[in-house]
N, C-alpha and C positions, 0 to 999 in steps of 0.2 A: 503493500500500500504506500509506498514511500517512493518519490518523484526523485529519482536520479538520473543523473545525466553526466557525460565523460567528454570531457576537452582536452582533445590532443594536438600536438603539430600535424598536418599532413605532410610527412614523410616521405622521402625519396622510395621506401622499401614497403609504402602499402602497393598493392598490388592494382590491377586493372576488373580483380572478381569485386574489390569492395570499390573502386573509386566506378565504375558504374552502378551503382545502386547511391550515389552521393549526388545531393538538389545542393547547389549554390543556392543560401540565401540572401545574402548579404556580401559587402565590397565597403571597407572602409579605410584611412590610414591611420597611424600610430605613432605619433610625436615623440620620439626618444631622441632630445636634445634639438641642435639644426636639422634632423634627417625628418623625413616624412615616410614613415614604411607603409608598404601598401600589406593589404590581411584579408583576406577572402573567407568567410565562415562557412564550410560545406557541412552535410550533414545526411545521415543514415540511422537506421536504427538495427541495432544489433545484440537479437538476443532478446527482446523485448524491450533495449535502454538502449534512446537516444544518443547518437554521440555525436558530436561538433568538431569538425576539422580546420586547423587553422592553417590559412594556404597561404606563402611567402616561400616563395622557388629560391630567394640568394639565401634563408635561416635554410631551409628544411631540404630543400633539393639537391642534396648531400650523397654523397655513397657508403655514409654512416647515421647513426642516428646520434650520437654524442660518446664522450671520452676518447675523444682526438686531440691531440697538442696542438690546436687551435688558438690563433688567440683573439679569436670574438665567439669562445665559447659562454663568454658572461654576455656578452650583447646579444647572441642570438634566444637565450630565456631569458632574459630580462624581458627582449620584444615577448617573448610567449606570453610569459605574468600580466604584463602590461595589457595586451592584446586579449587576454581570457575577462579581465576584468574590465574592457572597453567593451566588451562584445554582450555583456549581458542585456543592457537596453535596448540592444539591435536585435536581439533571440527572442526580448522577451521574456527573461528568467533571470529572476533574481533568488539567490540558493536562499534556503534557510542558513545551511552547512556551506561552505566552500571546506574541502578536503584537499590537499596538498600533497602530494608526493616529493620526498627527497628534497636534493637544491634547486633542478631543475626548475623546480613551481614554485620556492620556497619563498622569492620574492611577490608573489602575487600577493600572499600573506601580509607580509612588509607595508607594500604599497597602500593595500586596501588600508589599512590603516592610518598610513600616514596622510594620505594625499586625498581619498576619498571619503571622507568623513561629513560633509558638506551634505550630501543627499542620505536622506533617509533611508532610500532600499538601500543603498550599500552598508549606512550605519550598521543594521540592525543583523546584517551577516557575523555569525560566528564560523570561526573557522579551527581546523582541526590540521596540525601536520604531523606526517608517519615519517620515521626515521627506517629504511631499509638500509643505509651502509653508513655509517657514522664518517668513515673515511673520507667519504666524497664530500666536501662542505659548499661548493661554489666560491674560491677565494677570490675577487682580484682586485686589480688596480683602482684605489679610492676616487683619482680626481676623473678619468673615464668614466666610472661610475654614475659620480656624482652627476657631470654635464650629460649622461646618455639619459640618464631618470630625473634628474633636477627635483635630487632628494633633498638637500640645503644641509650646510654643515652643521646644523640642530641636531641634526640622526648620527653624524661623525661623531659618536663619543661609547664610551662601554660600557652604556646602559643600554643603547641602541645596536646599529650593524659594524661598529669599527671592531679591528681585528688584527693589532701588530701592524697600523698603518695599514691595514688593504682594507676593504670591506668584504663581511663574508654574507654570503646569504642565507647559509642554516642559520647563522645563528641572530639574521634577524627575523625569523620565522620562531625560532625559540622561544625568542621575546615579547610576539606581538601577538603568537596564536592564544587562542581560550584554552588547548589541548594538544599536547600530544604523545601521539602513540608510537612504540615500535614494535617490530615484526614476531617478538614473542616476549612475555615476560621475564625471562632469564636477562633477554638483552636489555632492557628498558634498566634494571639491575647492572648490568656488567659497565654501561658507559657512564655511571657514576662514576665509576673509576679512571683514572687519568689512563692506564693501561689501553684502556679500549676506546677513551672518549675522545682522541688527537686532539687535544688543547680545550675540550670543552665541558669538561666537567667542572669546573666551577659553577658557572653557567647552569648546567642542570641540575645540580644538587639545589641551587637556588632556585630553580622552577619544576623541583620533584614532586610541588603539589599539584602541577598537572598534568604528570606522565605518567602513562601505565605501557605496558604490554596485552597485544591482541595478538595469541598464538595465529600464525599463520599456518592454512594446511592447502593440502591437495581439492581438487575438485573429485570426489567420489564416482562420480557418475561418469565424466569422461575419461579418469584415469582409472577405468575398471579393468582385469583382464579377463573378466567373463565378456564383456561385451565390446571389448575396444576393436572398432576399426583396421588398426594401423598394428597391429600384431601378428605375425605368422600361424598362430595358433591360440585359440581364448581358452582360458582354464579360471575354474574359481579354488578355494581350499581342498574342496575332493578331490579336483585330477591335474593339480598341481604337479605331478610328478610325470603326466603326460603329457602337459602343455607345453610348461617351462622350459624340458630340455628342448624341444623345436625352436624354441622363441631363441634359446641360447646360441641352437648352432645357426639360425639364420646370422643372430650378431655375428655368428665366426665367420661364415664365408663371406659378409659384406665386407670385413676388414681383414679379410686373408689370413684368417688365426689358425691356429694346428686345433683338429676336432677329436683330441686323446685322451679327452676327462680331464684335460686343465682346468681347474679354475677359473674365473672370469672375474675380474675384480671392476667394478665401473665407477666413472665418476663424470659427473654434471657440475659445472662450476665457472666463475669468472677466475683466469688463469691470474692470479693475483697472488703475493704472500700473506697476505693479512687472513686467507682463507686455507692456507696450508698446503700447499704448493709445492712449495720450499722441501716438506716436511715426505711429503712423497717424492721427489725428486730426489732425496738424501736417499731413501732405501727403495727404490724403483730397481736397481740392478738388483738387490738382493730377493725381492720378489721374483724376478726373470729368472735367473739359476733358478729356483724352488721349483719352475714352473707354472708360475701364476701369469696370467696376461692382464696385459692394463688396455682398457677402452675407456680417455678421458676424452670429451667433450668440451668443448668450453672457447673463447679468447679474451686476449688480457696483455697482459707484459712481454713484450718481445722475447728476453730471456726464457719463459716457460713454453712462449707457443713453438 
């Protein structure tokens, strides 16, 4: 019973099955500083929830989606933030909730607060940001910043976005949301700590009254393997023992593995240290003698891929 709706970039890697079923509704531009960006708002529904595309070919029309050693990767979400919070008078929706992912969005947070507060429907937005990698904060150049968003050196200070001289954008989402969440309880816990929190745990220990953890899990339904699609063979707990090895050796022959009762050992991950990488990489050959094969997934840091 609950009215949501998802605003994303439209992306160089959506595809041509969702961007024809996408009505352009709207054409407008985006003042960030001297520039005028043009923002196309397209739109589909998926899933039963509306989603909102935001169209700008020099931000989005990429052969990546972000964490590129770019360096207008603060100005190209900055325009997103900006532009998700311009577009709601033009859609026509103004949230109860605005929800915020990561750094990516984190400014939109920020913004609404600082700069929007003049109108009523935006007033009356609370908003909520989810922490999924503490590492990633959005860090950069202050006086950039400053002239791309014409935030005013009032917000330059460390009760606001300053940050070791840069501005960071988690942490003025920290600041200015109602709540926020991370991706499990444990974690919402562990970035108290200076260990896990890369410089911001002061920072949330002083806003621990409004952070929790929301376990994150799988989708049940589509990650079933009684009924999954995209599986060589469906098996549920009773013929687990029929299904599985199928499922196993299809993995081997796609990736040329030996089919002698090895082990399979898999991993799905961003090829990063901070996720343990490093930690398989240490004892990767000694797995190999034993026998065990590795099928990791994932990209990240040049060194691991």
């Amino acid at each position: 019973g609950v009215d949501v709706r998802v605003m994303i970039p439209l992306y160089s890697a959506i595809g041509p099955k969702y961007r024809e079923q996408m009505t352009r509704i709207c054409e407008f531009y985006v003042q960030l500083g001297w520039r005028s960006q043009y923002c196309g708002i397209l739109t589909m529904e998926y899933q039963g929830v509306p989603v909102y595309f935001i169209d700008n070919e020099y931000y989005f029309g990429r052969g990546y989606i972000y964490g590129q050693c770019n360096s207008d990767e603060g100005e190209r979400f900055a325009f997103f933030s900006k532009a998700a919070l311009e577009a709601m008078p033009r859609i026509g929706f103004f949230p109860d909730v605005l929800h915020a992912h990561d750094w990516q969005a984190a400014m939109s947070i920020a913004l609404l607060r600082m700069q929007y507060g003049k109108s009523p429907d935006y007033r009356r937005i609370r908003t909520v940001y989810t922490i999924h990698n503490l590492k990633y904060q959005g860090v950069f150049n202050w006086p950039f910043m400053d002239e791309l968003l014409s935030i005013g050196a009032e917000h330059f200070t460390g009760e606001s976005l300053e940050y070791y001289g840069d501005i960071n954008f988690t942490k003025g989402a920290l600041v200015y949301s109602d709540a926020v969440t991370t991706v499990s309880p444990t974690y919402a816990q562990e970035i108290l700590d200076p260990w896990f929190s890369h410089g911001l745990d002061g920072l949330l220990r002083q806003k621990q009254y409004k952070l929790c953890g929301i376990l994150n899990g799988i989708d049940v339904d589509v990650f079933n393997p009684a009924t999954d699609p995209d599986i060589p063979q469906n098996y549920d707990a009773n013929t687990v023992q029929q299904g599985k090895p199928v499922c196993k050796a299809a993995l081997q022959d796609e990736f040329g593995l030996n089919k002698d009762g090895s082990p399979v050992m898999a991993m799905v991950t961003r090829l990063v240290g901070h996720k343990g990488v490093d930690l398989v990489r240490s004892i990767a050959e000694g797995l190999l003698q034993q026998g065990i094969e590795l099928v990791i997934l994932g990209s990240g840091e040049a060194q691991y891929e």
